[in-house]
C-alpha positions in Angstrom: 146.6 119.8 -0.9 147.4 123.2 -2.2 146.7 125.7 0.3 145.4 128.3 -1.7 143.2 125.9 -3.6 141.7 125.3 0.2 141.7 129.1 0.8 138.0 130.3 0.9 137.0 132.9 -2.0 136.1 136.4 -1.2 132.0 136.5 -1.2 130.7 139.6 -2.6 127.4 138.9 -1.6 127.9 137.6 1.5 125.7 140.6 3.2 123.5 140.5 0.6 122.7 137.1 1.9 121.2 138.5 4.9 117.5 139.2 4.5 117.5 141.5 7.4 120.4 143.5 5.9 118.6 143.8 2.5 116.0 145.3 4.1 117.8 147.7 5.6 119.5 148.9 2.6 116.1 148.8 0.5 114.7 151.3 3.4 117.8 153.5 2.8 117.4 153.4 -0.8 113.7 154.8 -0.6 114.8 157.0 2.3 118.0 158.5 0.2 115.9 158.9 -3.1 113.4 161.5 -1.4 115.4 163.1 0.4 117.8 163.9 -2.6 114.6 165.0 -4.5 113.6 167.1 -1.6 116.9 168.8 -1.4 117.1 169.5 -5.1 114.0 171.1 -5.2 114.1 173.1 -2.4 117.6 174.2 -3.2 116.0 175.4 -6.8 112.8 176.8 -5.0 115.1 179.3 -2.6 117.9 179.4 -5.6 114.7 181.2 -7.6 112.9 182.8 -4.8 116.4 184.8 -4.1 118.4 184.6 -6.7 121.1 184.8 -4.3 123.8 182.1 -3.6 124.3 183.0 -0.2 120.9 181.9 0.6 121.7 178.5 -1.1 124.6 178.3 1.8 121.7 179.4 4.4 120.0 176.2 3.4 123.2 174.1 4.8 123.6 175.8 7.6 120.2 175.6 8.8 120.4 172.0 8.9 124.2 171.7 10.6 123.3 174.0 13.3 120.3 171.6 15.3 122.2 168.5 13.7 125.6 169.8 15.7 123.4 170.6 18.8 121.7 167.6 19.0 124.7 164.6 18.1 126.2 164.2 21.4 123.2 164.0 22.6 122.1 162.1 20.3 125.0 159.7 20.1 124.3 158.6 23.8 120.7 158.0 23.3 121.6 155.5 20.4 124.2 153.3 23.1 120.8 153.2 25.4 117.7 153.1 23.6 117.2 150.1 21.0 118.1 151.9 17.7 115.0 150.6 15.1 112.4 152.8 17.4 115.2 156.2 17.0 115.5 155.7 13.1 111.9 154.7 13.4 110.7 158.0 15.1 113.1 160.0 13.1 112.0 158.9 9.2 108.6 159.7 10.8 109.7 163.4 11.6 111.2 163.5 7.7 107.7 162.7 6.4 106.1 165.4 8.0 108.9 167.6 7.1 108.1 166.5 3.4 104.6 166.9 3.9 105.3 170.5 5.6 107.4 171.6 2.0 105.1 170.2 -0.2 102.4 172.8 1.7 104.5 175.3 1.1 105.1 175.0 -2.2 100.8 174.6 -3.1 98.7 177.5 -4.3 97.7 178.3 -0.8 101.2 177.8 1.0 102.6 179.9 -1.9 100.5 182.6 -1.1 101.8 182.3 2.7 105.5 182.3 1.9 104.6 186.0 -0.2 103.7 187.7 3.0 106.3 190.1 4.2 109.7 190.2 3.6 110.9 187.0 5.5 109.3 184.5 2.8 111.8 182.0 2.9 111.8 181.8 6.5 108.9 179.0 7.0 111.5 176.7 4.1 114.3 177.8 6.6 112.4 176.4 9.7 111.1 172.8 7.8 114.7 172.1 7.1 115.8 173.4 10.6 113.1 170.6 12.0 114.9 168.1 9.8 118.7 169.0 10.7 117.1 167.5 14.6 115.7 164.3 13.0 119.0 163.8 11.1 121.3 164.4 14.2 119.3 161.5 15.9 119.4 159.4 12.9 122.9 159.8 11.8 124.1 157.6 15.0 121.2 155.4 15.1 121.5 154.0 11.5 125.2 153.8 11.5 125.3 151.7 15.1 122.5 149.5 14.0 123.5 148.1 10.7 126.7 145.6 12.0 124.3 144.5 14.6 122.4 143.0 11.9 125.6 141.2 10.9 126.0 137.5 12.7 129.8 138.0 12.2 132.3 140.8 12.0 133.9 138.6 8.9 130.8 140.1 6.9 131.4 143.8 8.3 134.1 145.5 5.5 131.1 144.0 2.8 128.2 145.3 4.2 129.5 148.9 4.5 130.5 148.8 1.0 126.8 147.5 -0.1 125.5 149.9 2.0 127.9 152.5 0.5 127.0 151.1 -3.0 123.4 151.2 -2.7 123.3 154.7 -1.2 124.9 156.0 -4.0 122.9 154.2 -6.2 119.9 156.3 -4.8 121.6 159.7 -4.6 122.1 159.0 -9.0 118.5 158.2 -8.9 117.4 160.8 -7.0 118.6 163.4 -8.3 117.7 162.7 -11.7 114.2 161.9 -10.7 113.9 165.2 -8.8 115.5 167.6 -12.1 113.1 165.7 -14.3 110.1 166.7 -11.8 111.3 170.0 -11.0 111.6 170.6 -15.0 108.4 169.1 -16.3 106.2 168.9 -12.9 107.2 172.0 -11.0 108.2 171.5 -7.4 105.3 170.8 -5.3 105.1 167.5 -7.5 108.7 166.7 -6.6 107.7 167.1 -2.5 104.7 164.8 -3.5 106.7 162.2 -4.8 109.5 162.6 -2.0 106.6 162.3 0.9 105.3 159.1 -0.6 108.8 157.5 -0.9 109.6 158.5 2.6 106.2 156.6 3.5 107.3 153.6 1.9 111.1 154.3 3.6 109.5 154.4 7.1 107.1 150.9 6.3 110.6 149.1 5.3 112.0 150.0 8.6 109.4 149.3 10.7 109.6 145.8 9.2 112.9 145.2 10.6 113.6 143.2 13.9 114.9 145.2 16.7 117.6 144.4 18.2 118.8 144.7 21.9 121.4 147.5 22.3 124.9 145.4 23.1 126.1 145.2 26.8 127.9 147.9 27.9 131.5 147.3 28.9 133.2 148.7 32.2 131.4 151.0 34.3 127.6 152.6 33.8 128.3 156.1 32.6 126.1 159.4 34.0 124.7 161.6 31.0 127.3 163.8 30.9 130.4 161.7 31.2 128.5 159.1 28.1 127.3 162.0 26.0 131.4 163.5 26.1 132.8 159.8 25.9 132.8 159.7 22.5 134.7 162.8 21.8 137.4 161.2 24.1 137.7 158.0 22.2 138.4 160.2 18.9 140.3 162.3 20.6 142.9 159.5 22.3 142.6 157.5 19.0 145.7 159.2 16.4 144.2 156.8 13.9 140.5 158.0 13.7 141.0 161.4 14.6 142.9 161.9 11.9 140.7 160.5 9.0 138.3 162.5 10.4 140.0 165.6 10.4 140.7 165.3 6.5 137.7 164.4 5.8 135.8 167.6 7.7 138.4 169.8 5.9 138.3 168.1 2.6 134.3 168.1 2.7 134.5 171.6 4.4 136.5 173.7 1.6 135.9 171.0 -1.4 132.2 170.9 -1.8 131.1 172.6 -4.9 127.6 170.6 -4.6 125.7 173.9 -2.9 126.8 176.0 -5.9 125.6 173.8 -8.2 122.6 175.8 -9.5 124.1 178.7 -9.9 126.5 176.7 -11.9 123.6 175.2 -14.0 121.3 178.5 -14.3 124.3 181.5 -14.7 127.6 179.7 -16.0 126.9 176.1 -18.0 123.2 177.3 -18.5 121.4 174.0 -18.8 118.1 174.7 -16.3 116.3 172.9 -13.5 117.2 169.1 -15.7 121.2 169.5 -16.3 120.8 170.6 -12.4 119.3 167.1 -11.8 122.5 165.8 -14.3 125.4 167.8 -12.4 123.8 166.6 -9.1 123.6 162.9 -10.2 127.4 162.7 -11.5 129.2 162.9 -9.0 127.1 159.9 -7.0 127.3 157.9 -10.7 131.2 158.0 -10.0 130.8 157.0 -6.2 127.9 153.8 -7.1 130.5 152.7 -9.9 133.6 152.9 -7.4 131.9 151.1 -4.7 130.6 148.6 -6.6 133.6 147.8 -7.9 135.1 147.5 -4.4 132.5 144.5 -3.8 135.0 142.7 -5.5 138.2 144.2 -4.7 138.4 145.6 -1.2 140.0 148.5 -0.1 142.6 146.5 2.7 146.5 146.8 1.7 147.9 150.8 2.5 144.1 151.7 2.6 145.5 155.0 4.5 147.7 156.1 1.6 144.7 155.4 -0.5 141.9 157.3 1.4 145.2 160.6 1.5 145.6 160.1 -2.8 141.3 159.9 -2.9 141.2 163.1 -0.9 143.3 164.9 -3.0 142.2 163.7 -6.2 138.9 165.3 -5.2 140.7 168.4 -4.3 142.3 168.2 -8.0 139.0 167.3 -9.9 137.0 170.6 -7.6 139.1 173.3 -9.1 139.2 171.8 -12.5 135.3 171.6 -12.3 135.1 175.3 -11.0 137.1 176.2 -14.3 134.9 174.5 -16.9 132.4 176.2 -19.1 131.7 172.8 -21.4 128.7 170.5 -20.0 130.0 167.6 -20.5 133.6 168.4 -18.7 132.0 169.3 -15.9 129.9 166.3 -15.5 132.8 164.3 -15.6 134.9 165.8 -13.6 131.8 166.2 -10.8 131.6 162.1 -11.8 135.6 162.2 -10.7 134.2 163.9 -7.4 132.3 160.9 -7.0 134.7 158.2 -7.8 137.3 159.5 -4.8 134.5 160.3 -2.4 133.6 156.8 -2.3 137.1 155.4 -1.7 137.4 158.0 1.1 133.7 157.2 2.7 134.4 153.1 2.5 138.1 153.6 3.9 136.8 155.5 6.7 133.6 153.4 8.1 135.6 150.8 7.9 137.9 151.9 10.2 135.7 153.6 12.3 133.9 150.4 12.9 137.0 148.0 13.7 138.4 150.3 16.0 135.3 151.2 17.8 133.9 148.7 20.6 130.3 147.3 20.0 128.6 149.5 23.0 130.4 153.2 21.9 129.3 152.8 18.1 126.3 155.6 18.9 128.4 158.0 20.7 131.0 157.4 18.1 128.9 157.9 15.3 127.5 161.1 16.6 130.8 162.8 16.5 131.6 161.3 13.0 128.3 162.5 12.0 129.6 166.2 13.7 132.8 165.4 12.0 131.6 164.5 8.6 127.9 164.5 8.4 127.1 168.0 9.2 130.2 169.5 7.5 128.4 169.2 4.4 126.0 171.6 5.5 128.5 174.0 7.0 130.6 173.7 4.1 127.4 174.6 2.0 127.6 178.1 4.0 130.8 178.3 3.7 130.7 177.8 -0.4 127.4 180.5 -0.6 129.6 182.6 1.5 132.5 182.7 -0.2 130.4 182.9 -3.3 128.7 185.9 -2.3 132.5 187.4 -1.6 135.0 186.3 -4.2 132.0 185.2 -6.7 130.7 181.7 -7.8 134.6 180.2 -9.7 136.6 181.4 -7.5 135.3 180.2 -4.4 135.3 176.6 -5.5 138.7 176.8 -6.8 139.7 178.1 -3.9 138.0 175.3 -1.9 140.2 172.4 -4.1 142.5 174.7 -3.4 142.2 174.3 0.6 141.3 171.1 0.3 144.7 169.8 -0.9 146.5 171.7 1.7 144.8 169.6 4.3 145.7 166.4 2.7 149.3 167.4 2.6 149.2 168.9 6.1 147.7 165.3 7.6 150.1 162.9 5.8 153.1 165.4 6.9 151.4 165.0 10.8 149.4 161.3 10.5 151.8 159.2 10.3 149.8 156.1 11.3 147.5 157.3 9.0 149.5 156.7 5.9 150.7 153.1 7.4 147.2 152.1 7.9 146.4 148.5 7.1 143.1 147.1 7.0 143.4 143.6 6.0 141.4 141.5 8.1 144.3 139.7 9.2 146.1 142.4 10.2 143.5 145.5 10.7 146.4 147.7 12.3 147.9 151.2 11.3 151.2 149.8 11.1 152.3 150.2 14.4 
């Protein structure tokens, strides 16, 4: 018989078929939704307090710094501690920090933010609080999802679902939180993010745990475990490099902290086109994803992830240029659309090269890496802002941001032969 006809189909769904799995991507979907809200309204509460797009960048950097401090750390405690009770404990620290915003955006916690001349400073510390719970979470949740997997066959599928669905929630979120913000004021928005997270932290406490997998080779002390993971990176070519351009790319190209300066000063479209430009690009990244469901990113996925970089590069400065509404939300939808080939390509490599036992320690450098970039790159955007003014400094961040992808396919060379068909799964060495 034909051996193609006896060839089994690609399963879009097979993770989907996982009750476990669905679970976990529901509790992300809640999870992602508030905190998108959250960080759209308190990006427009400072954005109005100030007036001041440095202080925007403030808001980024707040969170990087504890996030940066705590990974290592962080990513050794996920590889030893069963890692339902860490995303657990640290959705439950996000509540409060909800709750904590939501105070301070009521009569009474108005009132307290008015005293002196520090009156962003309490918004500054909440989010501070938060950058800790991330830095925990980042490693926990990325380690813990193929461990609800029975197979590795099912891996490359469930990061694109979970890729899909997390997109999914960053276009809702956003366009619930501008709708709120517009119509409801803020506190409402940190009312409706607090009860979401509730819900978030009931979905993952429904979830089995899992025991952590056995540790290969020789027990580690604290400080050799919590630096192991850097080593890995660093004596892996392969994931050290998709790393690198992707903390450049996000570093220089992220346009997203500027955005409501964009939406009050240059395309003038208030607190609801704010909640548009901010669901755009994560329409592009939900459509791209689920449409590699179906086709999956395998053959030259490293020459892809090099073109998707630097089509976001492109799409940036042509953003940074446009005065017309509806230009910008596509090219912010562009954004989107080569993010989400560059986020799939890259877990998926990160997880087929990394063993079972290191996926913590791993993850808490990726989340260094890529993860707290955003937030530094948020700084770096206000920043540059502040000094050149609001166009310039994004067009000088696509700018940047194509340098680097040039730079790493001149130097990366297994990067650009990387294959990642399950049958092969090798850079072309």
């Amino acid at each position: 018989m034909n051996s193609s006809i006896d060839a089994p189909l690609h399963d879009p769904y097979a993770a989907l078929r996982l009750p476990e799995f669905r679970r976990l991507i529901s509790a992300r979907v809640f999870y992602t939704i508030a905190t998108r809200i959250q960080g759209l309204a308190v990006s427009w509460q400072i954005f109005k307090l100030t007036n001041d797009p440095l202080a925007l960048g403030l808001i980024g950097l707040s969170e990087a710094i504890p996030s940066i401090a705590v990974s290592l750390y962080a990513g050794h405690v996920a590889d030893t501690i069963r890692r339902k009770n860490i995303i657990v404990a640290g959705v439950a620290v996000l509540l409060l920090c909800a709750a904590a915003l939501w105070f301070f955006s009521s009569p009474l916690g108005i009132g307290f933010l008015a005293r002196g001349s520090f009156y962003t400073l309490p918004l500054y510390g909440v989010i501070f609080v938060s950058g800790i719970a991330r830095g925990f979470l980042g490693p926990a949740l990325f380690s813990f999802m193929p461990q609800l997997l029975p197979s590795r066959e099912r891996l490359s599928n469930a990061i694109t679902w979970n890729s899909t669905t997390y997109q999914a929630a960053s276009v809702i979120g956003p366009a619930i939180g501008g709708y709120l913000i517009a119509h409801l004021g803020v506190a409402n928005s940190y009312a409706v993010a607090t009860v979401l997270l509730v819900v978030a932290l009931l979905q993952f406490f429904a979830i089995a745990s899992r025991p952590l997998p056995p540790i290969e080779g020789e027990k580690l002390n604290l400080k050799d475990s919590v630096l192991s993971g850097l080593r890995f990176i660093w004596q892996n070519q392969l994931v050290l490099a998709a790393l690198s351009l992707d903390l450049f790319a996000v570093l220089f190209g992220g346009a997203v902290a500027l955005l409501p300066v964009f939406a009050a000063d240059i395309l003038k479209v208030g607190a609801a086109g704010l909640g548009h430009l901010e669901t755009a690009p994560a329409v592009g990244s939900v459509l791209m994803a689920a449409l590699l469901t179906y086709f999956p990113l395998h053959r030259w996925a490293g020459r892809k992830l090099l073109w998707a970089v630097a089509g976001f590069g492109v799409a940036t400065i042509f953003f940074a240029l446009s005065t017309n509404i509806w230009l910008s939300l596509f090219l912010l939808f562009l954004t989107g659309v080569f993010d989400a080939v560059s986020v799939i390509v890259r877990q998926t490599l990160i997880h087929t090269f990394t063993p079972e036992y290191m996926k913590g320690r791993v993850a808490a450098v990726n989340n260094i890496f890529i993860g707290s970039s955003n937030e530094i790159g948020s700084f770096e955007s206000g920043g540059m802002a502040k000094l050149l003014g609001t166009v310039p400094s994004v067009v000088f961040g696509g700018i940047m941001t194509i340098v680097v992808v040039l730079i790493t396919a001149w130097r990366a060379d297994r990067l650009r032969r990387l294959d990642l068909t399950p049958e092969k799964a090798t850079a072309g060495a």
